[in-house]
N, C-alpha and C positions, 0 to 999 in steps of 0.2 A: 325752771325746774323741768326736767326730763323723767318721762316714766319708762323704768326699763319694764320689759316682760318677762315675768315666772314664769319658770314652767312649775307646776306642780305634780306631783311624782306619782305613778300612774298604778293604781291598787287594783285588783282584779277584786272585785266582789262578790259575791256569795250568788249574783244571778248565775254566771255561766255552771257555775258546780254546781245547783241546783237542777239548772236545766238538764247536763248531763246525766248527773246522780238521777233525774226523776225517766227520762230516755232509754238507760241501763234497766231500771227497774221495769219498766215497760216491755222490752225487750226479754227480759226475763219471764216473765210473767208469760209474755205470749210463748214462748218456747216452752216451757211447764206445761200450760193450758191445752198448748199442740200437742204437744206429747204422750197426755193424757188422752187426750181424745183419739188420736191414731190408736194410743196402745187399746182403747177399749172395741174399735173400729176394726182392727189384728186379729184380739179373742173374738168378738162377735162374730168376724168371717169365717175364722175357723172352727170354731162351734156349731154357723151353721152347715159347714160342709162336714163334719164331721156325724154329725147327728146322724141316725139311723144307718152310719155304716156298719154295724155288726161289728167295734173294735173293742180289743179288751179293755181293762180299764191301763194298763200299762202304753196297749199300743194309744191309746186316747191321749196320753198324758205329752207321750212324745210328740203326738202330732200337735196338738195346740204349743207345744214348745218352737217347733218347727214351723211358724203358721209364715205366711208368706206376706211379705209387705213391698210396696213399692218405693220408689226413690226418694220420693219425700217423704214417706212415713217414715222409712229407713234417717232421712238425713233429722229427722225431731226425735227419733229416738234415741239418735249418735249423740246429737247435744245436748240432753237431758240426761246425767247423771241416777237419776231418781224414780225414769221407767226403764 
């Protein structure tokens, strides 16, 4: 009697999508959390430079609109939707 060999048919299981899906989610999160913290890091800088310059409450408004950020705050604030 001769044994031949199976191959048995090869199922992707719920580890790799897990891994991914939980990678993604990580990923997100820290974009969100970056985001947040630059945007609060934006207004605090501009608030403090702003403070006791004698500006109306109009010109005040534009300037923290206008507040100045750099390259990577800029690039967490491009990929978050939500600041």
């Amino acid at each position: 009697m001769t044994l031949t060999t199976r191959r048995l048919p090869v199922h992707i299981g719920r580890g790799p999508l897990m891994l991914l899906s939980s990678v993604t989610f990580a990923v997100l999160l820290s974009i969100y959390f970056g985001a947040w913290a630059v945007s609060a890091n934006v207004d605090a800088r501009a608030l403090r430079s702003i403070n006791g310059s004698g500006l109306t409450p109009d010109q005040h408004a534009a300037a923290l609109a206008s507040g100045e950020a750099t390259g990577v705050e800029n690039t967490f604030l491009f990929l978050c939707p939500f600041h």
